[in-house]
ZAMARGU-4260 file (C-alpha; in steps of 0.2 Angstrom, whole numbers, plus 5000, padded with zeros to 4 digits):
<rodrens>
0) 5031/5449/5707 | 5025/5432/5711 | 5011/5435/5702 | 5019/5438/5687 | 5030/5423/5687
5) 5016/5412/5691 | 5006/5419/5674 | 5022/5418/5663 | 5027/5403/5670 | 5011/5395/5666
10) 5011/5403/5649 | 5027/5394/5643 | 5019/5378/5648 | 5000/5382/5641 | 5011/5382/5622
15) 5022/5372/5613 | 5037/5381/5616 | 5045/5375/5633 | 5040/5357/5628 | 5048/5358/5612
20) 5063/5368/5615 | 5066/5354/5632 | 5062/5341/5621 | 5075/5346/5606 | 5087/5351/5623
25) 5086/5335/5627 | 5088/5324/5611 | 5106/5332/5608 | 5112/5331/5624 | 5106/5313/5624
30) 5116/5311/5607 | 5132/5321/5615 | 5129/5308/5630 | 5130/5294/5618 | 5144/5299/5610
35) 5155/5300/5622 | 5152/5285/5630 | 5152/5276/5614 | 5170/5284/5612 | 5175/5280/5630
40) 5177/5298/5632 | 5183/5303/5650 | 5176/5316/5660 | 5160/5313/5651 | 5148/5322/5662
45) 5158/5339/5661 | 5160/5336/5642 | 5140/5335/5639 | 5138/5348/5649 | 5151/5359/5638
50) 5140/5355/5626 | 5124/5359/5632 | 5132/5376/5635 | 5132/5379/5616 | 5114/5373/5612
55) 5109/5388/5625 | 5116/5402/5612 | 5101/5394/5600 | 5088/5387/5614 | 5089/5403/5625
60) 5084/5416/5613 | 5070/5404/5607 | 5065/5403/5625 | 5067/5422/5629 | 5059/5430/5613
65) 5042/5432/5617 | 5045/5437/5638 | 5042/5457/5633 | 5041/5455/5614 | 5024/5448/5615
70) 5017/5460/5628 | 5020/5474/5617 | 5014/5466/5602 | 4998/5463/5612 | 4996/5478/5620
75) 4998/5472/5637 | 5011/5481/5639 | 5000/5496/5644 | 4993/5485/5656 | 5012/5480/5665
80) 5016/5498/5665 | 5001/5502/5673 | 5002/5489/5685 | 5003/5491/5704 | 5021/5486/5705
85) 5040/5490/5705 | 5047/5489/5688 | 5059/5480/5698 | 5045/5467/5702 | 5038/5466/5685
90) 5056/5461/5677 | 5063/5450/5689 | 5046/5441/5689 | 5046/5439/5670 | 5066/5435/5676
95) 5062/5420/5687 | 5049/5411/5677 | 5061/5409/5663 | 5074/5405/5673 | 5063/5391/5681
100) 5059/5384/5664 | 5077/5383/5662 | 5081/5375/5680 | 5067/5362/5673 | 5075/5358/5655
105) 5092/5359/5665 | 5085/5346/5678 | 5080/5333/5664 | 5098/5331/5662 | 5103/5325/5678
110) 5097/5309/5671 | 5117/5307/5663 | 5126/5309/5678 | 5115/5298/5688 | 5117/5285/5674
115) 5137/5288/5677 | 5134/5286/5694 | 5126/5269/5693 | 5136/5260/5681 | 5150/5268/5683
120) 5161/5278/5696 | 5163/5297/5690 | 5171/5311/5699 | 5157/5319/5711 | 5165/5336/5713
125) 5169/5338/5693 | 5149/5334/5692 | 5144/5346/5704 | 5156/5360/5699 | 5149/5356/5679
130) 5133/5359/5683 | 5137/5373/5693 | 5146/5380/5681 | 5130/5378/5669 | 5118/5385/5680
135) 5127/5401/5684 | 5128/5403/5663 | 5111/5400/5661 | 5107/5415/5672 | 5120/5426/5662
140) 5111/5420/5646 | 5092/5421/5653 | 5099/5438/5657 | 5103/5444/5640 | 5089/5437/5631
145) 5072/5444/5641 | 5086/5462/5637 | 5085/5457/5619 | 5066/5455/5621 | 5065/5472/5629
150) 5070/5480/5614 | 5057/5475/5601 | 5040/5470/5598 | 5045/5460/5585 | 5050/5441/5595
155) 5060/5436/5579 | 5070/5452/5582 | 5072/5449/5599 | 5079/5430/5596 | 5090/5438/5581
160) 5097/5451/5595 | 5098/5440/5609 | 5107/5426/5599 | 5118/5439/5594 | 5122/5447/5611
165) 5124/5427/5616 | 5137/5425/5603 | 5146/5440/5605 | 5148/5434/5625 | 5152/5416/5620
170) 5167/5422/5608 | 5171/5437/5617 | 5190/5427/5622 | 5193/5427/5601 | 5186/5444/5599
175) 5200/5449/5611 | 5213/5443/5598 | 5208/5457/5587 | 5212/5472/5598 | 5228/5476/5609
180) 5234/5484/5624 | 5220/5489/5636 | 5203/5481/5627 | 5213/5466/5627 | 5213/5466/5644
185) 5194/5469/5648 | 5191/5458/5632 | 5198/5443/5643 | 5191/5448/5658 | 5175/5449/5653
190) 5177/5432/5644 | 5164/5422/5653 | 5169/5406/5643 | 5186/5407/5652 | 5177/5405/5670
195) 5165/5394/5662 | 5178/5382/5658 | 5185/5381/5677 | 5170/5374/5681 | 5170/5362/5668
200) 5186/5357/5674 | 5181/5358/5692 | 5186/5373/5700 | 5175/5385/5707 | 5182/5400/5710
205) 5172/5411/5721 | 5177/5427/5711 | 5169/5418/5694 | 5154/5414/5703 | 5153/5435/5707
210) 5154/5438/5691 | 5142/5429/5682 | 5129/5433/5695 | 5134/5452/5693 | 5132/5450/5676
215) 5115/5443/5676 | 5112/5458/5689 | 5118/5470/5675 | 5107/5464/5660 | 5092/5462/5672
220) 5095/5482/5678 | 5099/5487/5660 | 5079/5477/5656 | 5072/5489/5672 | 5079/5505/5664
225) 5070/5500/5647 | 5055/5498/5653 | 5056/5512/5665 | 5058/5522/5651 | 5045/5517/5643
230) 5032/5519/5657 | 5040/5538/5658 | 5037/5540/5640 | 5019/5535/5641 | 5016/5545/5657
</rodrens>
């Protein structure tokens, strides 16, 4: 495991992508940062952070695409099936050093609430429980897309997929105003925008932070079962 994560980590960096997709990350959420300090918003920090959450339905799939795509489209995939390791392994490895690239591009941003924190005097605990909040999303999302990516060779069909699958969850809460009765029901609770925005309000409820780390779990299990497939299939 540790050894793919350190040769996929490495890959994100030896290209453009993670440099460009932290530097566009980064210019928005610089801009949403200026805004609201230009507006004299309050709560600033958990406002940004809101934001950020939205740029992840487009920088995630980007980010995500080429994590299994790519090896099939290369024929390494042979080789990872083959490998002398748990499928388990091979996924959350690949799982991890996106995840990582994420943590970095999320860790750029710090640079807001430390600016607040300096020249101003913001709530502490909101801060915390925004970013929180943030980082557990970002493991659903990172989830969802390397499952989008298991699916296809093809990485613009996997970013089409995932930023599908990512836009389904992020407006699951109005989906749920198109069915009744029981769907309603699971439609809400599977909202994760709804939990998401008790962090950015500054609760953290234990059973949301369950959740969202369950459902990371899910996507990463249903990812296994994929390629477990595969490797069956092939022999």
């Amino acid at each position: 495991m540790t050894a793919i994560l350190k040769r996929d980590f490495k890959s994100y960096f030896n290209s453009p992508i993670a440099y460009v997709l932290i530097g566009l990350f980064m210019f928005l959420s610089s801009y949403f940062f200026n805004g609201y300090l230009s507006y004299g918003s309050s709560d600033i920090i958990s406002n940004v952070v809101n934001d950020m959450s939205f740029l992840l339905l487009f920088v995630i799939p980007i980010l995500t695409m080429k994590s299994m795509a790519e090896d099939k489209k290369n024929g390494t995939e042979v080789l990872l099936l083959t490998y002398p390791a748990r499928v388990t392994e091979i996924v959350l490895g690949k799982y991890l050093a996106l995840y990582s690239v994420f943590l970095i591009m999320t860790g750029f941003t710090l640079i807001f609430p430390i600016i607040m924190i300096i020249f101003g005097s913001p709530d502490i605990a909101m801060i915390l429980s925004s970013y929180l909040g943030f980082i557990l999303y970002g493991a659903v999302f990172v989830a969802v897309g390397l499952f989008a990516s298991s699916l296809t060779e093809n990485q613009i069909v996997a970013a089409i997929i995932g930023f599908v699958s990512l836009f389904a969850l992020y407006t699951i809460r109005y989906l749920a105003s198109f069915v009744s009765g029981f769907l309603y029901d699971v439609f809400i609770w599977l909202s994760i925008s709804d939990r998401y925005n008790d962090f950015m309000s500054g609760i953290i409820d234990i059973s949301s932070v369950i959740f969202m780390l369950s459902l990371a779990a899910i996507f990463i299990y249903l990812t296994v079962r994929v390629i477990e497939r595969k490797r069956w299939s092939q022999g």
